[in-house]
Each structure stands twice: as C-alpha cells, then as structure tokens.
C-alpha positions in Angstrom: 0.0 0.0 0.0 1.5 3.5 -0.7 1.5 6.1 1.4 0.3 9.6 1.2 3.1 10.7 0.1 3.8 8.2 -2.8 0.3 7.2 -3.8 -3.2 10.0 -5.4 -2.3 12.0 -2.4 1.1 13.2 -3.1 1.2 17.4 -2.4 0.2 19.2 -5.6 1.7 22.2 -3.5 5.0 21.8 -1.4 4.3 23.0 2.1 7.0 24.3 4.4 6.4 23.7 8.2 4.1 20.8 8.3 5.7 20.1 11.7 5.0 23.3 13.3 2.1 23.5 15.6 -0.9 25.6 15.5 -4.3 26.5 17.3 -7.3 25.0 15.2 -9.2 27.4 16.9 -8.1 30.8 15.4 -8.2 31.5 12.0 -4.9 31.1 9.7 -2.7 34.3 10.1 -1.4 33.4 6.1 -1.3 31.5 3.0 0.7 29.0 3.8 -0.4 28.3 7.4 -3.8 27.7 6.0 -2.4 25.1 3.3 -0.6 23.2 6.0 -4.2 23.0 7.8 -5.7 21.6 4.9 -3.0 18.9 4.3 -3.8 18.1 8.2 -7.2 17.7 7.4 -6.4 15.4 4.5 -4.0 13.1 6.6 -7.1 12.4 8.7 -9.8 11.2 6.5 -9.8 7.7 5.8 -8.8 6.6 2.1 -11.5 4.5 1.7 -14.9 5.2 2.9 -17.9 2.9 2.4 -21.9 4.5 2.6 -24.2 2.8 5.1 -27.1 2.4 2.7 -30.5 0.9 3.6 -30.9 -1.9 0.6 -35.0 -1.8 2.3 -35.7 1.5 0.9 -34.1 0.8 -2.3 -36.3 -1.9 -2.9 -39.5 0.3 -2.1 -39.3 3.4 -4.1 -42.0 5.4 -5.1 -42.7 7.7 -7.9 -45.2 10.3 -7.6 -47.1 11.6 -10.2 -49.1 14.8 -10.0 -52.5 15.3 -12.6 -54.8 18.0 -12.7 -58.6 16.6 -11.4 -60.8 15.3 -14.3 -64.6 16.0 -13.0 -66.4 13.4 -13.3 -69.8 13.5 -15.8 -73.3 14.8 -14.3 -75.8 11.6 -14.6 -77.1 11.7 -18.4 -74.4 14.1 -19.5 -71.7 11.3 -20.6 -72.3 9.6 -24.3 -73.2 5.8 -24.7 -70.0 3.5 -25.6 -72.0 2.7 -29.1 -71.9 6.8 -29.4 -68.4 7.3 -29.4 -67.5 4.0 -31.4 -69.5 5.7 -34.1 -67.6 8.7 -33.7 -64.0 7.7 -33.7 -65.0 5.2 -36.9 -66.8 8.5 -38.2 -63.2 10.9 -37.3 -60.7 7.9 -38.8 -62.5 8.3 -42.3 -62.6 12.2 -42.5 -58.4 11.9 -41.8 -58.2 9.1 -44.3 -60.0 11.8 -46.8 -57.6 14.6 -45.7 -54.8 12.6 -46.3 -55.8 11.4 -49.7 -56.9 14.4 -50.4 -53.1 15.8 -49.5 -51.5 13.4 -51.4 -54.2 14.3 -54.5 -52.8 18.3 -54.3 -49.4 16.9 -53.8 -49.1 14.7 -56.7 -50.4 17.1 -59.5 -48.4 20.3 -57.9 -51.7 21.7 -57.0 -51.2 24.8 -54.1 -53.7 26.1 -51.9 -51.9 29.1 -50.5 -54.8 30.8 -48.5 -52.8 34.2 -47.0 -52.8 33.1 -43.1 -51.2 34.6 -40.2 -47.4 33.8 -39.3 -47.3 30.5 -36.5 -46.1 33.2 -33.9 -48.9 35.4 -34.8 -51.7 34.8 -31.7 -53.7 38.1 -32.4 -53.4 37.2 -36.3 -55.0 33.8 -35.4 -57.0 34.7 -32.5 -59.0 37.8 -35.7 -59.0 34.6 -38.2 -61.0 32.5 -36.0 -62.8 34.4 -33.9 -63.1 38.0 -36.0 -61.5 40.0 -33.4 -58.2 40.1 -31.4 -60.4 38.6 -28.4 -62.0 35.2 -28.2 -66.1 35.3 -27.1 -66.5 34.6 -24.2 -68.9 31.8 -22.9 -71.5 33.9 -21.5 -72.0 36.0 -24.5 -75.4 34.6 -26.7 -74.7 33.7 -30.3 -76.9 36.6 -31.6 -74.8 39.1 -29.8 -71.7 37.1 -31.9 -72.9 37.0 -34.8 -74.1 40.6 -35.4 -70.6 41.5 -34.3 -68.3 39.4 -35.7 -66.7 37.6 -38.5 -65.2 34.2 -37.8 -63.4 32.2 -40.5 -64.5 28.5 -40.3 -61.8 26.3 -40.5 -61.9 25.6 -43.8 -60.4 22.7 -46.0 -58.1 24.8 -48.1 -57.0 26.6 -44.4 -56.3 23.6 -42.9 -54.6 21.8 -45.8 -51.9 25.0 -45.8 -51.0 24.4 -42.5 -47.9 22.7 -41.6 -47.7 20.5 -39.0 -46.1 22.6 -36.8 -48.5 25.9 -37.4 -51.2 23.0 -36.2 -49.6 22.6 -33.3 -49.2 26.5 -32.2 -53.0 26.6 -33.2 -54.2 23.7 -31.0 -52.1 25.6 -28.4 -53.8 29.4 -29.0 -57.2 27.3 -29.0 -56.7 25.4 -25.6 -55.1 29.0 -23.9 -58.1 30.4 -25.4 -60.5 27.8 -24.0 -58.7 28.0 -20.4 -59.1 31.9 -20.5 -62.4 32.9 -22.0 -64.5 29.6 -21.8 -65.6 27.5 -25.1 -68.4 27.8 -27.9 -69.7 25.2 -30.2 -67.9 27.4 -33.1 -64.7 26.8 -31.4 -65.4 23.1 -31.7 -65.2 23.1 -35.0 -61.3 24.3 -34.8 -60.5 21.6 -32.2 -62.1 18.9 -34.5 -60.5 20.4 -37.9 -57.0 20.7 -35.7 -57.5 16.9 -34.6 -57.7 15.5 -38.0 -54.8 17.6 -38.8 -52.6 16.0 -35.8 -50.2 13.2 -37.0 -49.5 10.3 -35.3 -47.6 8.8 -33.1 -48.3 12.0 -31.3 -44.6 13.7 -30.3 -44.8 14.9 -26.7 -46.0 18.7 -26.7 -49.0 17.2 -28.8 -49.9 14.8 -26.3 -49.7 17.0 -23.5 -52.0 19.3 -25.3 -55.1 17.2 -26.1 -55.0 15.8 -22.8 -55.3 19.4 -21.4 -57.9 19.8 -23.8 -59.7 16.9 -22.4 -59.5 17.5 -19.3 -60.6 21.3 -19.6 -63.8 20.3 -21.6 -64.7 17.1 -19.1 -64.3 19.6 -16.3 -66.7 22.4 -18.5 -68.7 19.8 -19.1 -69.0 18.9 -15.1 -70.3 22.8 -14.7 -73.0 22.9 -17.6 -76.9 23.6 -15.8 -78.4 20.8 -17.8 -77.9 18.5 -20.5 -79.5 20.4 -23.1 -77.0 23.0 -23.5 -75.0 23.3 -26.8 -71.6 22.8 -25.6 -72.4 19.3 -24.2 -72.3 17.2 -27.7 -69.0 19.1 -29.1 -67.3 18.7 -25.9 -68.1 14.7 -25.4 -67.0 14.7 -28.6 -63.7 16.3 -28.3 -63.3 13.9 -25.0 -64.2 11.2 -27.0 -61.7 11.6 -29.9 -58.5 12.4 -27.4 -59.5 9.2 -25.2 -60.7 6.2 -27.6 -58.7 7.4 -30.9 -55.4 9.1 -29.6 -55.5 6.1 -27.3 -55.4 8.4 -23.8 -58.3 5.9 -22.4 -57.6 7.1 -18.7 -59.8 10.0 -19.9 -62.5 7.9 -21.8 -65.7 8.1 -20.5 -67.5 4.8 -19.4 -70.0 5.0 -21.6 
C-alpha cells in the first residue's frame, strides 16, 4: 500500500512547516499556514470510505405523479360507448380523406396558399377564428356574436396550408383560449379540424396538449346547468376523440 506521500495524495503544492504547531481554533494568520491546515485535514480522512445504505428502501421506491382533477360526468351528460364507437370510426374516415386528399394536391403540384397569419402570430390567429383580437367569451349569446363578428370557419383549403407545426401553435392558441375565455360550439369546429390535422404517433407537446384539452372540456362539461345545453355534444365529442382514438383511455368516459 503507498503512502500519502507516494500514492493519489502526493502534495500538488510543497508546504514548508508541516511540523510546526498551530491552534485550530483561530483563524490562519497566512497563505501558507492555511495550506498546512488543509494537508492536516487530508491526513485524517480515511482513504477508503464505504456509505451505510438501507438496501430496504431501495427496494420500495415510489414515484409520484401529480395530474390536474378530471370532474367526473353529471348523470345523463356522458355519451353511450355505441356513441363514441360511431364517432372515432366516423373521425378515422374524414383523416383518411384529408390525407388522400393531401396526397391528390401533392401529386399534381396543385397549391392552396390561403394568406394566413405567421405561427407566432396569436392576435393574427385569435382575428382569423374568432373575427376579433379577443376570443367570445362563454357567456355572451350567439346573436350578440354573430351581429358582431366575423369568424373564418376552419376551412379545407386553411387547414390543408397548414404545416404540422403551425397545427400545433394553433391547437395551443385554441386550448389557452379555452382556459381563458371559456368555449363555444364554433370553437369546436377548430379543435375537431385541428384533430384530424394531428399526425400520429403524437410527439410529446401534442400529447400533453389534447390531454389538457380533455381535461378542460370534461371539467366544463361537469359545470353545464343541464344537458340540453349546446356545448355538451361538441365537448363529449372532443373527449371522446382524445380518449378512444389518440389512445389516452384514462380519460374515456364509461359509456
């Protein structure tokens, strides 16, 4: 075994005096003094030291994950199972149309180049879809809307010049726009359109976002007066779609 002195510890520094004395109690007077308590200090410690670890904890670890509260469905307000079969086999077709229809346009060079707002562009979006640089909010009546505003639905030639990554900032704008001003059945249309515009497998910022957009409408859903109110079928549908076809079925209803 080598010694300090010939083995990983040998001084990087030379230190004069290591013999010399001195009171641990009052602070080094000088440069040197201070390096000469340090190579005490390192003469002490032991070269090999082994952890006391308890191998029981190891064994029972526990990971804690933290998600916002889903509200559960009034009675009568969640769809049948049947319901939203229909739907997802109804929301698979339209995006096997889109994509054929892509894929048309593509082939024969065809361009739809519909002027749209840059993807950074919130207020450019926000006036698009909504016809003003603020989104209704949900306790305006859709007379008051409509002799207002202007909204662009989202149409097929809008949607087809997007770019997967302007559908993403979109889907964004819509769910902070949701979270902050409530949601209309117009606005459903958006979310649907922007759903058959998602690609799968979904990359992670997409996935967090329809699950936000889940949970926000099951919890506006939870909130509605009564069943007859014309948020209820867009929003079990936009529930339905996230759960059963992006395959997030911790969010399904029971049907």
């Amino acid at each position: 075994m080598l010694s300090d002195s010939e083995g990983l510890q040998d001084a990087v520094l030379p230190v004069a005096g290591d013999d010399e004395e001195f009171d641990l109690d009052i602070p080094p007077t000088s440069g040197m003094e201070y390096l000469r308590r340090v190579q005490n200090e390192a003469k002490q410690c032991q070269t090999i030291v082994v952890a006391d670890v308890d191998a029981e904890k190891l064994r029972k670890q526990t990971v804690k994950v933290y998600q916002s509260r889903v509200l559960p469905p009034p009675s009568g307000y969640a769809p049948s199972l049947q319901w939203q079969l229909h739907q997802v086999a109804d929301f698979a077709h339209v995006r096997q149309k889109l994509a054929r229809y892509k894929a048309t346009m593509k082939k024969n060079k065809i361009k739809q180049a519909p002027t749209l707002p840059a993807d950074d562009d919130v207020e450019g979006w926000c006036k698009l879809c909504f016809g003003r640089l603020k989104p209704p909010s949900m306790c305006e009546t859709r007379n008051q809307e409509d002799e207002t505003w202007e909204r662009t639905a989202p149409l097929l030639s809008i949607m087809c010049a997007m770019n997967q990554t302007t559908v993403l900032d979109v889907l964004e704008y819509h769910v902070n726009w949701f979270e902050a001003t409530g949601f209309t059945p117009e606005q459903g249309q958006w979310f649907y359109a922007l759903l058959c515009c998602l690609e799968k497998p979904l990359i992670p910022e997409a996935c967090s976002l329809i699950r936000e957009l889940a949970r926000n409408s099951a919890n506006l859903r939870a909130s509605l007066e009564n069943s007859v109110d014309a948020r209820l079928i867009p929003l079990n549908l936009i529930i339905c779609l996230v759960s059963r076809y992006f395959n997030q079925m911790d969010l399904a209803d029971d049907g």
